[in-house]
N, C-alpha and C positions, 0 to 999 in steps of 0.2 A: 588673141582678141576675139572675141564674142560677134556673130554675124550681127546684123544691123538690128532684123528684127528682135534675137534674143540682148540684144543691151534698151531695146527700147521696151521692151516687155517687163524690163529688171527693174528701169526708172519708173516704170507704170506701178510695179506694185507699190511704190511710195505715195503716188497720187491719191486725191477723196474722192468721194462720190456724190457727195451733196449738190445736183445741178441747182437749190433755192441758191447757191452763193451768187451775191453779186457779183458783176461782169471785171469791176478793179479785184475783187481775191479770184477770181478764174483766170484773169492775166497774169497777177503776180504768178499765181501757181505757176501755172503753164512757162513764162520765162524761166524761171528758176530751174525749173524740171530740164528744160531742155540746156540751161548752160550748163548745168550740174551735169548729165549725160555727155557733152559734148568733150568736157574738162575730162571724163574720166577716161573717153576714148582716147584721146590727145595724150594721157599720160600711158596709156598700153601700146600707143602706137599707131600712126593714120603713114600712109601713101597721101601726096597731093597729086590731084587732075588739074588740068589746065582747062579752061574755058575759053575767054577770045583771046588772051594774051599772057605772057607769064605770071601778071598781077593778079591777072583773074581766074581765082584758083576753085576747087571744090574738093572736102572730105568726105571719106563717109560719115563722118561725125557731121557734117551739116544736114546730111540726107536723113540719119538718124534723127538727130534734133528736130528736124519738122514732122520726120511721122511720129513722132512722141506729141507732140504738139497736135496735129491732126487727130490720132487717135482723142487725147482727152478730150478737145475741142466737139469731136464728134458724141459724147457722151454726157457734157456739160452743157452744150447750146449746141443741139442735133437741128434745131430749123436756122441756122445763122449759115453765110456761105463762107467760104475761104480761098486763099491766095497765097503759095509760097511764094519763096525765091527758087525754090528747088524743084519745082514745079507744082506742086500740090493747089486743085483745080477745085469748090464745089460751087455751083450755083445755091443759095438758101434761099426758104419760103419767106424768111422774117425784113427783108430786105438790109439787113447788115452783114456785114465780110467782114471777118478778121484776115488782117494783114501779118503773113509773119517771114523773117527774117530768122531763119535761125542759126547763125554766126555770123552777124556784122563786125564785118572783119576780119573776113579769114585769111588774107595775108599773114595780118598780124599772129591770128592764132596759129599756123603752121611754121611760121617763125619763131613763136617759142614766149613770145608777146603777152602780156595780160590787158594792152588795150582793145579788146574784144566783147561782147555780149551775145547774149539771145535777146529778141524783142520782137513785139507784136501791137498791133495798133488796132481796133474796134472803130468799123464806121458805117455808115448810112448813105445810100446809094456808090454808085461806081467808084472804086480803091484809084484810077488813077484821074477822077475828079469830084470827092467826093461832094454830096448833101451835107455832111457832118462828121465831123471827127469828133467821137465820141472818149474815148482815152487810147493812152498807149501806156506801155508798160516796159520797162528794157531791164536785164538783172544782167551783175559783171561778180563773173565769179568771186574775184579779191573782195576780202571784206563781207563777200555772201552779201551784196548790197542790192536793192530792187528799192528801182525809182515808177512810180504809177502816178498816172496825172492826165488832165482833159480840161477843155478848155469851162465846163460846170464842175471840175471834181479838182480841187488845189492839189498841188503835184505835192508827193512827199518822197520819200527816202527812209526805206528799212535798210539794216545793218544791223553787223552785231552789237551794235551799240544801243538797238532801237527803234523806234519808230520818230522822225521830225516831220513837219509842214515846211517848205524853201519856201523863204521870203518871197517875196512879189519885186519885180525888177524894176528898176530905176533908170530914169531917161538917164543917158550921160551920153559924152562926147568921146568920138571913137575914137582918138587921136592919144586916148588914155586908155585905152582896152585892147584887149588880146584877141584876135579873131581866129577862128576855128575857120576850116577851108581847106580844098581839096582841088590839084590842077593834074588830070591824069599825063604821064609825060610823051602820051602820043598825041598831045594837044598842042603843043610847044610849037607847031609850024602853024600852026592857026590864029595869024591877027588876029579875029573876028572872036576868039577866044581870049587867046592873052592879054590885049591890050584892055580890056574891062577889068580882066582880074587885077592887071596891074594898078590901073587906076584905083579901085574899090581895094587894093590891099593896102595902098599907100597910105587911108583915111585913118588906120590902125596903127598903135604902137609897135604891135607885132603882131606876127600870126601864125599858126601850128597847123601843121598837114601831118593828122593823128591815124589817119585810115578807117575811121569807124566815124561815118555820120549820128546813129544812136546816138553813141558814147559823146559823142560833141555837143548834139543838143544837150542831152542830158547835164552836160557841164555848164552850155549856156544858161537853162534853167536853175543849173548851183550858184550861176553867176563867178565858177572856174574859170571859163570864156565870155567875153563881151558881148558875142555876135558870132554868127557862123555864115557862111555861103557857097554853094555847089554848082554846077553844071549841069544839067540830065542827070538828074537824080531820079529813080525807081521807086516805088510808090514804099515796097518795102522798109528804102533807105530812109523816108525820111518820115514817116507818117508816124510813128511812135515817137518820135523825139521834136516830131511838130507840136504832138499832144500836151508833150509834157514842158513845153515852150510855153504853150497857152495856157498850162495851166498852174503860172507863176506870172500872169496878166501880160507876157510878152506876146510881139504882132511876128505876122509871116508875109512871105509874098513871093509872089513869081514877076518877073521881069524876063523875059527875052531869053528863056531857059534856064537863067537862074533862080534856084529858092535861096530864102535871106530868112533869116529867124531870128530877132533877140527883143530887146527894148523897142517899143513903139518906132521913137525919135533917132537910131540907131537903124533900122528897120526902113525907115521912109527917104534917111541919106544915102542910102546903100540902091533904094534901088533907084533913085534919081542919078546915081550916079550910074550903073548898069543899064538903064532905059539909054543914057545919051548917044 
């Protein structure tokens, strides 16, 4: 396998150079570029690191992927600031960060999973309360698919199929819907945790704990999932699949640590019921 910076050098030559592109084709790119890298480490071979706990893992394919990410970001919007997961730090003149995540999900990805992405999010004032979220963008290698979307730019979905615009969301009653959701299981001793999720899971037909918040928004936005909700969630995890939430006319909200993303009316029972 290829040290880090020669495989991200390799992905570089396939990127453009046109900085006039607008800021949803310098997402799309940029996602794509770095899950397209990430996949191809992953099939030569990665070592996992351990982070706070055995779930919480890191490759060099994630490392990789954000400086592929950073590098083009740095060449495309040179006055905008940025934020990895992996660390990757700049202060920008423009007052906008992109936000990037680059393998949400890497659990999933080290186990062999294709529910994983790259993604990234574009906003306005501080990543972990912003002015504005401007769009996000998430690409999942199967299908070669990239979903982009903002709360002014209607969320679509490329594929080898294409390019669509996803419908606009429909209030419904959750008691008919799938909820997307995540309970880490070093929480399990935690009332103060469990008994809301339990509560707010009940509201739902069912619910999937997928390991990749992007990837869930992004379903809830397909309207795959009903509704989604998390715990301490990092600005990474959830601000590209915020974007692309809003930008299929769905609400969001913070309660009492939780964020909640789907249907307005779906949205406002969830966090009434989280608030109590």
């Amino acid at each position: 396998m290829g040290s880090m910076t020669d495989d991200a050098m390799t992905a570089r030559n396939d990127s453009f150079d046109d900085a006039s592109l607008d800021d949803a084709s310098v997402a799309a790119h940029v996602v794509a570029r770095a899950a397209e890298l990430a996949a191809r480490m992953r099939a030569e071979g990665l070592e996992t690191e351990f982070k706070t706990s055995v779930s919480d893992v890191v490759t060099a394919a994630d490392r990789a992927a954000e400086e592929l990410v950073v590098s083009e970001l740095a060449r495309l919007r040179p006055d905008d600031g940025i934020l990895g997961e992996e660390g990757s730090a700049k202060e920008g003149s423009s007052g906008r960060t992109w936000v990037i995540d680059p393998v949400d999900g890497t659990y999933n990805f080290t186990s062999g999973s294709d529910y994983w992405c790259s993604a990234v999010a574009l906003v306005e004032g501080s990543p972990d309360s912003p002015d504005r979220v401007i769009l996000g963008a998430v690409h999942r290698t199967t299908g070669s698919t990239t979903w982009v979307g903002g709360p002014d730019l209607p969320t679509t979905r490329t594929d080898e199929r294409g390019l669509v615009e996803l419908s606009r969301l429909d209030d419904a009653d959750p008691a008919a819907l799938s909820a997307g959701t995540y309970l880490h299981s070093t929480w399990l001793g935690d009332d103060a945790l469990v008994a809301p999720w339990l509560e707010a899971a009940g509201k739902f037909a069912t619910w999937r704990m997928l390991g990749s918040a992007s990837m869930d928004l992004a379903g809830v936005a397909e309207g795959r999932l009903g509704a989604w909700f998390q715990h301490s969630v990092a600005s990474w995890d959830w601000l590209p699949g915020h974007a692309l939430v809003a930008g299929v006319g769905g609400s969001s909200a913070l309660v009492n640590g939780w964020r909640i993303a789907g249907p307005a009316s779906v949205v406002d029972e969830l966090a009434r019921t989280l608030d109590s």
